[in-house]
C-alpha positions as CSV (number, residue, x, y, z in Angstrom):
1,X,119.8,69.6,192.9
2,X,117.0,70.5,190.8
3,X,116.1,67.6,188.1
4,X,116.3,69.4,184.4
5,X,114.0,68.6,181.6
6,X,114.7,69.6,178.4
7,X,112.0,71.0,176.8
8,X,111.6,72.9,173.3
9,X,108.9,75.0,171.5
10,X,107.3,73.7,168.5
11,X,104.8,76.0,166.6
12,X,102.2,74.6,164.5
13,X,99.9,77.0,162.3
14,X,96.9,75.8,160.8
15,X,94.7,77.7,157.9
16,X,91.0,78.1,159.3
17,X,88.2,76.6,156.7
18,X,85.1,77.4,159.2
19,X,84.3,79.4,162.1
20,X,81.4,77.7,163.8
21,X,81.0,80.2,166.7
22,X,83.4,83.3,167.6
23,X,85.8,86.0,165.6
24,X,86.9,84.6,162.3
25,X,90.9,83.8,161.7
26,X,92.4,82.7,158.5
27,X,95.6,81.4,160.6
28,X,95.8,80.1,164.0
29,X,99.3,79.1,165.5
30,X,99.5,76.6,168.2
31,X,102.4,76.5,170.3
32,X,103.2,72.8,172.2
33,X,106.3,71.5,174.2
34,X,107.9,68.7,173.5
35,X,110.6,67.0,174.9
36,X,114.4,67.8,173.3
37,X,115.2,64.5,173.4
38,X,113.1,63.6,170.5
39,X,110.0,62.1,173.0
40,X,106.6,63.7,172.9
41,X,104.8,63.3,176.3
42,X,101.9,62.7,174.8
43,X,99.5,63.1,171.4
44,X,100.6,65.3,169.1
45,X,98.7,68.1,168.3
46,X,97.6,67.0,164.9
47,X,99.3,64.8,162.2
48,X,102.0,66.2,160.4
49,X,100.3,66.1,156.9
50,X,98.8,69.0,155.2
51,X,95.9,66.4,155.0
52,X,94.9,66.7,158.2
53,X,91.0,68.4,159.0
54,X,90.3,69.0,162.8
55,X,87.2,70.6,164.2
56,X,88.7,72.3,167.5
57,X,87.0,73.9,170.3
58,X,89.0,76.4,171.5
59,X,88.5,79.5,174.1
60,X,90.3,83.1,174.0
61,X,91.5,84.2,176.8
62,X,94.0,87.5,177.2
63,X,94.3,87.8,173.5
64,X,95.6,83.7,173.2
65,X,93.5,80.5,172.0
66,X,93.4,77.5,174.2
67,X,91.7,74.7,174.0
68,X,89.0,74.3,176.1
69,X,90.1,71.1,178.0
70,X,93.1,68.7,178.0
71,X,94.3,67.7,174.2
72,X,93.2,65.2,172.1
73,X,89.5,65.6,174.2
74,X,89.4,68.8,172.7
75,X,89.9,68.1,169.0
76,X,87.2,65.9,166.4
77,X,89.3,65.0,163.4
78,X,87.3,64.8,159.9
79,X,88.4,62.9,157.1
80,X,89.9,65.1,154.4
81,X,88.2,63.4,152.0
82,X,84.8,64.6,153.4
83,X,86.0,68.0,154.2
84,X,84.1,69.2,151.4
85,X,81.1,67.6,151.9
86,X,80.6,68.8,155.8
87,X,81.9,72.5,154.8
88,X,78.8,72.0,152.2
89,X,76.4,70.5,154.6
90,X,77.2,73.3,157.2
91,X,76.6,76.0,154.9
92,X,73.3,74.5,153.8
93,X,71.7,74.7,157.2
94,X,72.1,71.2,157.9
95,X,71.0,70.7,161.7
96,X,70.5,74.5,162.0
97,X,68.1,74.0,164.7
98,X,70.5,72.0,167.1
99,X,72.8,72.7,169.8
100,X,76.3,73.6,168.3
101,X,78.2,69.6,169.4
102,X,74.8,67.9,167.9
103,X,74.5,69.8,164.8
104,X,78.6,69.0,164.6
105,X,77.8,65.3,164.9
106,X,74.8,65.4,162.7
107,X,76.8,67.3,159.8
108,X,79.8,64.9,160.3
109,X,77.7,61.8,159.9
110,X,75.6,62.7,156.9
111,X,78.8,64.7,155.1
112,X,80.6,61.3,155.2
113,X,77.4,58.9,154.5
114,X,76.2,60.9,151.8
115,X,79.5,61.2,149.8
116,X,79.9,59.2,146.7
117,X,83.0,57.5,148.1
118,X,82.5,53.6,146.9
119,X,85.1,51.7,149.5
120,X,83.6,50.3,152.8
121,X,86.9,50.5,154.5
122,X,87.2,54.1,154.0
123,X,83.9,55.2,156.1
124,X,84.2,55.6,159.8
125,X,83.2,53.5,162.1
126,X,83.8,54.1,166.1
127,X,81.3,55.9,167.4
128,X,82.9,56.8,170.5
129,X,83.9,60.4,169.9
130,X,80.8,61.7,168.9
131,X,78.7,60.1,171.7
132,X,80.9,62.1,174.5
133,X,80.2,64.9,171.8
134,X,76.7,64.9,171.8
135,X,75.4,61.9,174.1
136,X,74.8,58.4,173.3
137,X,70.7,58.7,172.7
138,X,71.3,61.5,170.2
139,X,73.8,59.8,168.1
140,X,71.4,56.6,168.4
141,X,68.7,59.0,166.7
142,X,71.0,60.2,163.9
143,X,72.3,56.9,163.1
144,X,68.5,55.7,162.9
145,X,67.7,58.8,160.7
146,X,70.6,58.1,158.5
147,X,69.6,54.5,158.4
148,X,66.9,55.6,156.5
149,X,67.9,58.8,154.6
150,X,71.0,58.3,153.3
151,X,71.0,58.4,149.2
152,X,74.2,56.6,148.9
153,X,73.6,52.8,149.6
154,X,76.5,51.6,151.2
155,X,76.8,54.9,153.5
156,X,72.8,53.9,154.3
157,X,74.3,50.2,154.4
158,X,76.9,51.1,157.0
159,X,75.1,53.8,159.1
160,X,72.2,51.0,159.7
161,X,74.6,49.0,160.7
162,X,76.4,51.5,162.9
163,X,72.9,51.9,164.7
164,X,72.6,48.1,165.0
165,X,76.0,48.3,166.7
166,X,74.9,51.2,169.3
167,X,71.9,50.2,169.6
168,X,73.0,47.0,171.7
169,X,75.9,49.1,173.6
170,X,72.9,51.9,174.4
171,X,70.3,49.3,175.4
């Protein structure tokens, strides 16, 4: 007797806004089991909202995507509301000089520092993500940098805070 688990396909596609590195696709499906039962075995791939921005890093291999290490660790989810305002940053050159995960983390900080969005609650806060991302001392730098660079005063407010808060986990 040979335990049976019933499993079944679920395809999500997602529409492409930026290609950081690689060939360019406007659609990328992504293909995930799930339980038939109606239990997932774990994260789901995404949120089901059409709201939902996700850098991904993801490797080709035989003609398929896949992402480059076990799900969620491969996925950095960005605000929808500052969608705009990374895609801008990116295209303006923004970190050009860095490594591709610090130039991420450095766009994704000042896209969502700098926007004109007026409710504390709504910037982001944990820190964690982006220090396995980059490492802990470079995300201590940009969160100093910001400290001091950001036009909008509460995202200045909250990113010197933010480096108050890492500072004392780093050190």
């Amino acid at each position: 007797m040979v335990p049976r688990i019933p499993l079944q396909l679920a395809k999500i596609s997602a529409r492409t806004l930026l290609t950081l590195r690689g060939t360019d696709r406007r659609v990328i499906d992504f293909y995930s089991w799930f339980y038939a039962v109606g239990k997932h075995g774990g994260p789901r791939l995404f949120h089901p909202g059409k709201r939902s921005v996700h850098i991904l890093f993801l490797k080709e291999d035989s003609g398929y995507l896949h992402t480059v290490c076990d799900y969620p660790h491969s996925d950095l989810e960005i605000s929808s509301k500052w969608c705009s305002a990374f895609l801008s940053q990116w295209r303006a050159g923004y970190g050009g000089g860095l490594e591709l995960p610090e130039r991420i983390v450095a766009v994704r900080l000042k896209a969502e520092w700098e926007s004109s969005q007026n409710e504390a609650s709504e910037y982001w806060r944990d820190c964690y993500d982006l220090a396995e991302l980059a490492n802990p001392a470079f995300l201590l730098g940009q969160l100093d940098l910001l400290c001091h660079n950001v036009v909008n005063p509460l995202g200045r407010s909250i990113a010197c805070s933010a480096y108050a808060e890492q500072s004392k986990d780093y050190w």
